[in-house]
C-alpha positions in Angstrom: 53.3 -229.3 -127.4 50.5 -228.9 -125.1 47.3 -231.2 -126.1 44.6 -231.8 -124.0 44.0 -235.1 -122.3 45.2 -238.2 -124.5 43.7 -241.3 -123.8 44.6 -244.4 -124.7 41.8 -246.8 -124.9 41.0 -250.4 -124.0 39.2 -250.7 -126.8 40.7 -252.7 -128.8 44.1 -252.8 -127.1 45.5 -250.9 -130.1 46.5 -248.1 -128.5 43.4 -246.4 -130.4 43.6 -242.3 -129.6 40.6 -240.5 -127.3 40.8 -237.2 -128.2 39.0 -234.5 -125.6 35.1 -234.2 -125.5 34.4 -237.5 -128.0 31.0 -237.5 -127.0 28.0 -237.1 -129.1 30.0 -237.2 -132.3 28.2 -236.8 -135.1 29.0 -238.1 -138.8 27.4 -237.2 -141.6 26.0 -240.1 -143.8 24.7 -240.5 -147.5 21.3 -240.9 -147.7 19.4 -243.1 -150.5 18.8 -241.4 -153.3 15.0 -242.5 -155.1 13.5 -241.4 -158.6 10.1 -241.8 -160.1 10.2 -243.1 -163.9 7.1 -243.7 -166.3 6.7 -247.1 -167.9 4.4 -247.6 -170.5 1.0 -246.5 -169.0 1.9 -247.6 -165.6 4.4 -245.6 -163.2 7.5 -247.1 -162.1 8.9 -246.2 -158.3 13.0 -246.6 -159.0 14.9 -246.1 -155.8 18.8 -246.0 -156.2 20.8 -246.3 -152.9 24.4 -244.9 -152.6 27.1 -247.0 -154.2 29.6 -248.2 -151.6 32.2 -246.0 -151.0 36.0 -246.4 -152.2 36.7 -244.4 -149.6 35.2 -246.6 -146.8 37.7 -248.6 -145.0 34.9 -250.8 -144.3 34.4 -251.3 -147.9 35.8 -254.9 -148.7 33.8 -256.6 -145.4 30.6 -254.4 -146.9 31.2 -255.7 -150.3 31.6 -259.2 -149.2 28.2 -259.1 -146.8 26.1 -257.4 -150.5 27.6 -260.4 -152.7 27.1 -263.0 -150.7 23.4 -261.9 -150.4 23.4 -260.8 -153.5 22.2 -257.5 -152.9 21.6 -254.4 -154.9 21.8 -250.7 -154.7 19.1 -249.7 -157.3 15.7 -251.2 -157.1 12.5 -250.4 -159.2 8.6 -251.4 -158.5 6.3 -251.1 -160.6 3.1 -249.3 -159.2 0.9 -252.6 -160.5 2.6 -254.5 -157.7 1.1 -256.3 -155.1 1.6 -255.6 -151.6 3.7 -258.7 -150.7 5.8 -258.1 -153.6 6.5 -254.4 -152.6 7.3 -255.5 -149.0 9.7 -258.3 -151.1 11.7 -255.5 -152.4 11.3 -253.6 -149.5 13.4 -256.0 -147.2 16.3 -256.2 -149.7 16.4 -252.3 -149.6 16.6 -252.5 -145.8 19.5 -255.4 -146.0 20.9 -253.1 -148.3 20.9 -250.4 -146.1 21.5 -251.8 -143.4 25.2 -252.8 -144.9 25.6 -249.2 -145.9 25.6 -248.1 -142.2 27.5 -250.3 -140.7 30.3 -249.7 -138.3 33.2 -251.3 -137.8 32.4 -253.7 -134.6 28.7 -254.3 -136.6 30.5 -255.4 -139.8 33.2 -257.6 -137.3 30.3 -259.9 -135.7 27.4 -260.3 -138.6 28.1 -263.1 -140.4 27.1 -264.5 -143.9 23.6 -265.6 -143.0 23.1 -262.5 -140.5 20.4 -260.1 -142.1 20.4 -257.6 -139.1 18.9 -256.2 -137.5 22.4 -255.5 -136.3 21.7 -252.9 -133.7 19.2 -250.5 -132.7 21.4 -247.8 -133.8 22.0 -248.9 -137.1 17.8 -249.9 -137.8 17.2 -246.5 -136.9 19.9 -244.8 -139.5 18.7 -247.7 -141.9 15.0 -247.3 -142.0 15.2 -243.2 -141.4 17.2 -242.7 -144.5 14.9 -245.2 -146.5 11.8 -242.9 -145.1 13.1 -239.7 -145.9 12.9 -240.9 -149.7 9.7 -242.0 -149.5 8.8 -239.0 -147.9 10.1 -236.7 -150.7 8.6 -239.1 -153.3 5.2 -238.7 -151.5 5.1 -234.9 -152.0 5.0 -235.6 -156.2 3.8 -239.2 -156.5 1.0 -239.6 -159.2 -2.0 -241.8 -158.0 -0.9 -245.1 -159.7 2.1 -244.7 -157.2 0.4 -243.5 -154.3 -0.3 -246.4 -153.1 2.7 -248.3 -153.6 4.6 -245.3 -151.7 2.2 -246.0 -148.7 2.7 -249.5 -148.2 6.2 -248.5 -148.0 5.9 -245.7 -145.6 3.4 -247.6 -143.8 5.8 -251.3 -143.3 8.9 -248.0 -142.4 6.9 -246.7 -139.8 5.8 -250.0 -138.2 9.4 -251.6 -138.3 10.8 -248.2 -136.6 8.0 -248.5 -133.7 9.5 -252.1 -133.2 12.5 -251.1 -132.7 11.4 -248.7 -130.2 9.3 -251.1 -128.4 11.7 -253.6 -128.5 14.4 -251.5 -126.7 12.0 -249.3 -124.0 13.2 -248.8 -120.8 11.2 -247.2 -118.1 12.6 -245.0 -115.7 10.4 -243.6 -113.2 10.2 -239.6 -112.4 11.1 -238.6 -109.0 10.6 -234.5 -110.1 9.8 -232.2 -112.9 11.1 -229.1 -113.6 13.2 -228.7 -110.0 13.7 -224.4 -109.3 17.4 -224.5 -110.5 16.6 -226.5 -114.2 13.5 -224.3 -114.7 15.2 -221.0 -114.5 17.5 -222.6 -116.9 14.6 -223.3 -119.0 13.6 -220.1 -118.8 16.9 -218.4 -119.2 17.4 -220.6 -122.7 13.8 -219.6 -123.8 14.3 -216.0 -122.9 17.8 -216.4 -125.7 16.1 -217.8 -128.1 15.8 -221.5 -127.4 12.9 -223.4 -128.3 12.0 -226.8 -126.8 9.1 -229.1 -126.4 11.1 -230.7 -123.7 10.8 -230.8 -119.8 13.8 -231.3 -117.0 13.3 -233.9 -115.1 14.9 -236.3 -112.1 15.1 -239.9 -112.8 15.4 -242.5 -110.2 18.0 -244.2 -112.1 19.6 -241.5 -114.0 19.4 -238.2 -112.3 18.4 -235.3 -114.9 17.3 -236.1 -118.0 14.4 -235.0 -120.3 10.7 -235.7 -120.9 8.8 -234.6 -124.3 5.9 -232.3 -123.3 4.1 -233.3 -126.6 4.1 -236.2 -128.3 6.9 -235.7 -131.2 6.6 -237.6 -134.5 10.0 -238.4 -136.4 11.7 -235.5 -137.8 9.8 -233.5 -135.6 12.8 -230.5 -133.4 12.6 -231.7 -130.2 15.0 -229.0 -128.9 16.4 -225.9 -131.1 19.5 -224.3 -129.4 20.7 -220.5 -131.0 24.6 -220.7 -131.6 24.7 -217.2 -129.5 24.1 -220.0 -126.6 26.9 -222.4 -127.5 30.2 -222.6 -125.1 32.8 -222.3 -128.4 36.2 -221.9 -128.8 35.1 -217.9 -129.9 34.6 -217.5 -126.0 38.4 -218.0 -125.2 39.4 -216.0 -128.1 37.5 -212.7 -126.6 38.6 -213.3 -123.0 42.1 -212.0 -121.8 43.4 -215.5 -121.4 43.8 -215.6 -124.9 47.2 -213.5 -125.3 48.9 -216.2 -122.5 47.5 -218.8 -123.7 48.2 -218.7 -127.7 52.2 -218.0 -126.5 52.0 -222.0 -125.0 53.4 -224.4 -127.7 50.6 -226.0 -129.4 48.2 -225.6 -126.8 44.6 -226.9 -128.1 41.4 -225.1 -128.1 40.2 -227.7 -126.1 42.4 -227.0 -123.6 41.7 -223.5 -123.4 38.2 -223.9 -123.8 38.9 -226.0 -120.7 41.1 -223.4 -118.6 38.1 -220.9 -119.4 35.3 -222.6 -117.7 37.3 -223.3 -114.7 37.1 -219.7 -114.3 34.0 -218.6 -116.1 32.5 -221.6 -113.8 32.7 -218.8 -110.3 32.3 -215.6 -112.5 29.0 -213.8 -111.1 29.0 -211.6 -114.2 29.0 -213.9 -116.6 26.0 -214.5 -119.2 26.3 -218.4 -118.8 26.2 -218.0 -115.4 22.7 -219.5 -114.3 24.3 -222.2 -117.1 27.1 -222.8 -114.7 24.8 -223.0 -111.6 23.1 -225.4 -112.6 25.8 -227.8 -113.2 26.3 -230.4 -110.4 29.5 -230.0 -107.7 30.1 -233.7 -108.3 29.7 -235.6 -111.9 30.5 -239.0 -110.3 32.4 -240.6 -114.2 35.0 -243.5 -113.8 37.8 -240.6 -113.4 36.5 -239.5 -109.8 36.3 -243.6 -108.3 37.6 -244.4 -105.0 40.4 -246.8 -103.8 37.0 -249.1 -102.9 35.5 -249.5 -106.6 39.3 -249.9 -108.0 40.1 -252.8 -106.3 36.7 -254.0 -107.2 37.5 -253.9 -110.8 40.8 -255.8 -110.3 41.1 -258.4 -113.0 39.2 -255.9 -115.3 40.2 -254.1 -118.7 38.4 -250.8 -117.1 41.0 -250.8 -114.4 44.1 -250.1 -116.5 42.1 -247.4 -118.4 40.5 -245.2 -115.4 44.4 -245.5 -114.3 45.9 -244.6 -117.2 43.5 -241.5 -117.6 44.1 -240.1 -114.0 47.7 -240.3 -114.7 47.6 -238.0 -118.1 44.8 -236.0 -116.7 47.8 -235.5 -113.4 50.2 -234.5 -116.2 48.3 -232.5 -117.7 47.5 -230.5 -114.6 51.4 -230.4 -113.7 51.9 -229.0 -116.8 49.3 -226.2 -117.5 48.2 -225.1 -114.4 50.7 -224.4 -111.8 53.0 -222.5 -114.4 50.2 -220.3 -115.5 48.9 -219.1 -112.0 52.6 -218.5 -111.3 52.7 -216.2 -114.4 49.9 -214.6 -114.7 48.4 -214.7 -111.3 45.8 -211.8 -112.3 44.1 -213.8 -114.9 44.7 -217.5 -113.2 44.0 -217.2 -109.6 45.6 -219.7 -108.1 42.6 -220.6 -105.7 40.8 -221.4 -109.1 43.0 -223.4 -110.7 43.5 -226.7 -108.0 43.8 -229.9 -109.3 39.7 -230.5 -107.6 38.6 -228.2 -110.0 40.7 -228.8 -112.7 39.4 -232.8 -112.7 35.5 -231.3 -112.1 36.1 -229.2 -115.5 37.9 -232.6 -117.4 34.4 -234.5 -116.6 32.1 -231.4 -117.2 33.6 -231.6 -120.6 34.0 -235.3 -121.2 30.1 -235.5 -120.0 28.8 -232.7 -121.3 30.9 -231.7 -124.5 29.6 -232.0 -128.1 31.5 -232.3 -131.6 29.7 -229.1 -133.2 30.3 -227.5 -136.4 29.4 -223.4 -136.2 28.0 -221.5 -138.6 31.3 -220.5 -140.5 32.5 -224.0 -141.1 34.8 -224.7 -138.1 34.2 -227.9 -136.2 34.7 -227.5 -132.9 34.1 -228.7 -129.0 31.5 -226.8 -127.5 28.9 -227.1 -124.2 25.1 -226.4 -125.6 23.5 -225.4 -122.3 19.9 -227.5 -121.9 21.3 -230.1 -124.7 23.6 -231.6 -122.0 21.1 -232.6 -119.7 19.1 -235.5 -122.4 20.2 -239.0 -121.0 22.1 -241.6 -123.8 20.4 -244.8 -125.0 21.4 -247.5 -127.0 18.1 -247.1 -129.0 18.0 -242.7 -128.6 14.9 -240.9 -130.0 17.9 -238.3 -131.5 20.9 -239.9 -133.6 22.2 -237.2 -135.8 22.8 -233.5 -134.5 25.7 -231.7 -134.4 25.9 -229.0 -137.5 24.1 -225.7 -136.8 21.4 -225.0 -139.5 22.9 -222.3 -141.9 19.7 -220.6 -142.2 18.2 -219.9 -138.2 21.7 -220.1 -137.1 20.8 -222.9 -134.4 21.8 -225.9 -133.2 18.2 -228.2 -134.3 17.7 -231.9 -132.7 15.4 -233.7 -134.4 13.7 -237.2 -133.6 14.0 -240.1 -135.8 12.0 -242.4 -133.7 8.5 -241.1 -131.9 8.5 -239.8 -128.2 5.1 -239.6 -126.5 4.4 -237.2 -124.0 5.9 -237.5 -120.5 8.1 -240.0 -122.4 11.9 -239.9 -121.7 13.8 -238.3 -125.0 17.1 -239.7 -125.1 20.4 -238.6 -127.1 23.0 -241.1 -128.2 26.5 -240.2 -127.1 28.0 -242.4 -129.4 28.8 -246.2 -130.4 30.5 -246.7 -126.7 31.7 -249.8 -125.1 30.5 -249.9 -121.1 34.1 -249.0 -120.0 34.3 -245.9 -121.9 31.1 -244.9 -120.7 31.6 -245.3 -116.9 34.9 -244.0 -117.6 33.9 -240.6 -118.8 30.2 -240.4 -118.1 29.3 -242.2 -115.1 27.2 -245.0 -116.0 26.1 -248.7 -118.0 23.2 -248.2 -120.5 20.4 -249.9 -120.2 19.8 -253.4 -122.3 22.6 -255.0 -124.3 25.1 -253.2 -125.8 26.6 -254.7 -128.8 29.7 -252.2 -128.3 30.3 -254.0 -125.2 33.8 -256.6 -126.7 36.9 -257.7 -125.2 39.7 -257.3 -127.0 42.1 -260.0 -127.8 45.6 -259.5 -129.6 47.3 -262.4 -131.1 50.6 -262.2 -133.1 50.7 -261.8 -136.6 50.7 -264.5 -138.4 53.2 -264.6 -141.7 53.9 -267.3 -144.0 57.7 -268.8 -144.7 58.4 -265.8 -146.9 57.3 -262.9 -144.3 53.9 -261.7 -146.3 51.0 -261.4 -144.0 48.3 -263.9 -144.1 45.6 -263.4 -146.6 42.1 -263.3 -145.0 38.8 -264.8 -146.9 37.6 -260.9 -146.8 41.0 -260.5 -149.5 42.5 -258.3 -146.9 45.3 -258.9 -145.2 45.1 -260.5 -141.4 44.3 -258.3 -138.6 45.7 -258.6 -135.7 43.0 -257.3 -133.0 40.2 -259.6 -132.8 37.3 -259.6 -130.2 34.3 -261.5 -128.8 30.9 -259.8 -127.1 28.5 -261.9 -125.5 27.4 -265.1 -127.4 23.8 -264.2 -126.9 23.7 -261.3 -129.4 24.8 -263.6 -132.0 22.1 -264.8 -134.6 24.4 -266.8 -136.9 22.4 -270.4 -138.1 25.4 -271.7 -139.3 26.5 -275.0 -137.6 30.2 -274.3 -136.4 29.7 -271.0 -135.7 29.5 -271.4 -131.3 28.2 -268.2 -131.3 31.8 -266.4 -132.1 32.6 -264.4 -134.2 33.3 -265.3 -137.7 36.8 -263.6 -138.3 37.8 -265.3 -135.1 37.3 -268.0 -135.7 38.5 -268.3 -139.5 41.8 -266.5 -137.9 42.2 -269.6 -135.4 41.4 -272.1 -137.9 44.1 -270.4 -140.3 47.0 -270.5 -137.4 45.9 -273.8 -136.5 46.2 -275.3 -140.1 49.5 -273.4 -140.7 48.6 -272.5 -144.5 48.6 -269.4 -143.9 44.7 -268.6 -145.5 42.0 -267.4 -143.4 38.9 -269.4 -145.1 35.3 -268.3 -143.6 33.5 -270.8 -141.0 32.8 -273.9 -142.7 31.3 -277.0 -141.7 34.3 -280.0 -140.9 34.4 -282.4 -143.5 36.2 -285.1 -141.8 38.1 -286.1 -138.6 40.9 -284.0 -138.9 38.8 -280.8 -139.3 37.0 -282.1 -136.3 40.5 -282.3 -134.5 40.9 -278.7 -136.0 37.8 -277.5 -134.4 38.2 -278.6 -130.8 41.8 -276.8 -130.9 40.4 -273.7 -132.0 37.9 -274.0 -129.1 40.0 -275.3 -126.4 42.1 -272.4 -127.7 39.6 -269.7 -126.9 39.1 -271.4 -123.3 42.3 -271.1 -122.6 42.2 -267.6 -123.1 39.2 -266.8 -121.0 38.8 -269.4 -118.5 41.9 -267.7 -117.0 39.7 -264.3 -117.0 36.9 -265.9 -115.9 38.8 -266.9 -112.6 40.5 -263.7 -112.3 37.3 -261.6 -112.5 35.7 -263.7 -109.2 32.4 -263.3 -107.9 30.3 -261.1 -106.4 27.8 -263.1 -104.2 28.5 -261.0 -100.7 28.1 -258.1 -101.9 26.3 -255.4 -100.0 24.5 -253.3 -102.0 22.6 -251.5 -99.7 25.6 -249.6 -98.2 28.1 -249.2 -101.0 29.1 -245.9 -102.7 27.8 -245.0 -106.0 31.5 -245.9 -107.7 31.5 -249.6 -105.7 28.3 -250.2 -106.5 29.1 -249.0 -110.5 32.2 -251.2 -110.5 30.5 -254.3 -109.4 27.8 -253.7 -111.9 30.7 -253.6 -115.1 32.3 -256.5 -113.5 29.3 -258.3 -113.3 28.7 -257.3 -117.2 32.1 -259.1 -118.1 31.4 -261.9 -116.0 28.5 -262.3 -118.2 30.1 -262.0 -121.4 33.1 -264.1 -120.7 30.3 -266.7 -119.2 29.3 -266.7 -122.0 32.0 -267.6 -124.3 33.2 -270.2 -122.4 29.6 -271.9 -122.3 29.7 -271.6 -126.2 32.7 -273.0 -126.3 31.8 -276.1 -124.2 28.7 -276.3 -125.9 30.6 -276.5 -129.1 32.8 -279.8 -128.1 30.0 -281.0 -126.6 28.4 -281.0 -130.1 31.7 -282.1 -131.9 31.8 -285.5 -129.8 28.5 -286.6 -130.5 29.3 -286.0 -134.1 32.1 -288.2 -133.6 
């Protein structure tokens, strides 16, 4: 069996599978669904969200978060309702919503009394799927709903600009449109693509993407023909195929892989101003130096960027030299080196997107001018990925607005830091709330060898995690700024009964006793990463490599977080004596 690159991620330290190119992934979602009933002489707005899903293996934690809010999935407003009423109803659709598209770290940290927003990914699926039905009610509305629609669309629109403004960060242009990313541009255009984009160098960033109009949500930012897209369909016509297919369970990936490392120096080919335009050096976590390694001693990142150079190593040994051997006409040895092998791994890891083609098949493929936006944590463009039956393109649309000469950014995916320095290069911008530490404990069993019994009515996990304490919005007293199933897993080993109860307030001086354990219990476990991790102080800055200078800035990020915890923690007994 010859798969491409598996990676085993720090994640959640549970061995949790990478497979190849798991960028930009894009998963379908339910939208709400809305209706328009007649009540007496007065209309009647009814608008009926998706049920949760027995298939979601989120669904007991979602379920939970909707009861103890008591939150529903159909609402109705009658069109004689008054503007505060409407926006009433309006932010128990969003909490609704909201709950509906969470993820699995979202859902881990929001506690009881946490409403959201719970990141800017998740407002922005939220409030886009709540528009779109307001949107397609607008088209039919009768007057006596008009208005009701509007106050909708118009609180929608203003919540989504928030978001936006809330999470903006300025880059500043060095260049537009550079010779080599114009004729690109111009290649694309001349094969069909349409944009309202511009290429553009970026202090920070390198090449990303401006808008060239201002773009209002749902507007196509860029529209990419599939005729254009790097597929699987490409290996299958070349004469690598016959070899190839003979290799034991070889993936396409692989071979889509193998091809480019060819096609990459092939002045024939149709993708070849593509390919010119593609850097010599991608500069990910796989291509760091002895220098920023040892900088990230003490880390979680460090084990991964080793772990990956070693499979990526095997999986060269394995492919490459055999295949120039046997067929050296078709894999010329001079093209296959393990250099060029590792440039193609991060081409792919950077630049490679989860697409499904016009005949169904879901598949890893480049999309030439798509690879160049930038990622953000709040992107103007969440969902792509499915090429439009109908045009037979690849369509990106915007579900936030992007002003002219404004920076249009892509989201890559709900990413911690490490994965994203690992396989594209770089730290996002703001707080990332996919930035945790992992923490395994033991499974805990009672006398008769059952697992533990969690207050979601699940059985106890064994992977917890914290992120940093500032993201946490919990009111609760007791809470430390931790996470809630934590802490009610610590509380449950530390009483020995077995059942993990939510965070609760203590009721007397043994639960008092209770609570500086489970706190002295979480210092013990980072205190000793907080001293492992060091400091930075004497750093120079000024004449450090691009990987040193990345290295320091994810150590610094964990310093941060596990600052953080610790403070909480402190804070927390602090608090606990002078209830005393």
């Amino acid at each position: 069996m010859i798969p491409f690159l598996v990676f085993i991620s720090d994640y959640n330290n549970s061995r949790e599978i990478f497979f190849f190119a798991k960028k930009k992934k894009n998963s379908s979602r339910k939208i709400p669904m809305a209706t328009v009933e007649e009540v007496g002489r007065g209309g009647m707005v009814t608008i009926c969200l998706p049920p949760l899903s027995k298939e979601d293996p989120l669904l007991s934690g979602k379920k939970r978060l909707s009861d103890a809010r008591n939150l529903k999935f159909k609402y109705q407003l009658p069109a004689s309702s008054s503007t505060e009423e409407v926006l009433q109803i309006l932010d128990q659709i969003v909490q609704a919503t909201r709950i509906l598209h969470m993820d699995e770290i979202e859902l881990y940290f929001a506690g009881d009394d946490d409403c959201g927003p719970y990141s800017p990914r998740n407002e922005l699926e939220s409030l886009n799927s709540i528009l779109i039905v307001i949107n397609s009610l607008l088209s039919g509305a009768k007057n006596d709903i008009i208005q009701v629609l509007h106050v909708l669309k118009n609180r929608i629109m203003t919540m989504i600009n928030s978001v936006a403004v809330q999470n903006i960060h300025e880059m500043i242009i060095e260049k537009l449109d550079a010779d080599t990313e114009e004729m690109l541009l111009t290649w694309g255009e001349d094969h069909g693509v349409r944009t309202k984009l511009k290429i553009s160098y970026f202090k920070e960033a390198g090449r990303g993407a401006v808008a060239s109009e201002d773009l209002s949500i749902g507007d196509i930012a860029l529209e990419i023909p599939e005729s254009l897209i790097i597929s699987e369909d490409l290996v299958r016509e070349s004469d690598m195929y016959d070899p190839l297919k003979k290799l034991d369970g070889i993936a396409s990936d692989t071979m889509l892989l193998l091809w480019s490392m060819r096609e990459r120096y092939n002045s024939n080919s149709r993708f070849k101003i593509y390919f010119d335009t593609l850097p010599e050096e991608f500069n990910t976590g796989l291509s760091f130096g002895v220098d920023a390694l040892s900088v990230l001693e003490g880390t979680l990142l460090l084990e991964e960027l080793l772990q990956a150079r070693e499979l990526l190593h095997q999986q060269y040994d394995a492919l490459c030299p055999k295949l120039c051997a046997n067929y050296p006409n078709i894999f010329q040895q001079e093209l296959y080196t393990w250099d060029k092998f590792l440039w193609a791994c991060e081409l792919w890891y950077s630049n490679g997107m989860k697409v499904v083609l016009s005949d169904g098949k879901l598949g890893t493929c480049l999309v030439p001018i798509a690879g160049l936006l930038n990622h953000s944590l709040c992107p103007h463009i969440l969902h792509y990925g499915r090429v439009d039956q109908s045009t037979k393109s690849l369509k990106f649309h915007v579900s936030r607005p992007c002003k002219a000469g404004e920076q249009c950014y892509l989201s890559y995916g709900t990413f911690p830091g490490s994965h994203l320095i690992t396989f594209y290069g770089f730290l996002p911008k703001g707080d990332n709330p996919y930035d945790v530490i992992p923490l395994d404990f033991d499974d805990c069993c009672n006398e008769d060898g059952r697992s533990n019994e969690t207050w979601t009515g699940e059985s106890s996990r064994t992977t917890h995690m914290v992120r940093g304490a500032w993201l946490s919005k919990s009111d609760r007293p007791h809470t430390y700024g931790l996470p809630p199933p934590l802490l009610a897993h610590l509380r449950s080993v530390l009483k020995g009964d077995g059942i993990e109860e939510p965070p609760e307030v203590p009721k007397a001086d043994m639960h008092k006793e209770h609570e500086r354990a489970v706190l002295k219990t979480v210092l013990s476990i980072f205190n000793p990463m907080l001293e492992g991790i060091g400091d930075s102080d004497d750093f120079d800055w000024d004449n450090s490599r691009w990987d040193v200078k990345l290295a320091f800035d994810y150590k610094d990020l964990q310093r941060r977080i596990i600052s953080s915890v610790t403070k909480s923690c402190y804070s927390g007994l602090e608090m606990l004596d002078a209830s005393a």
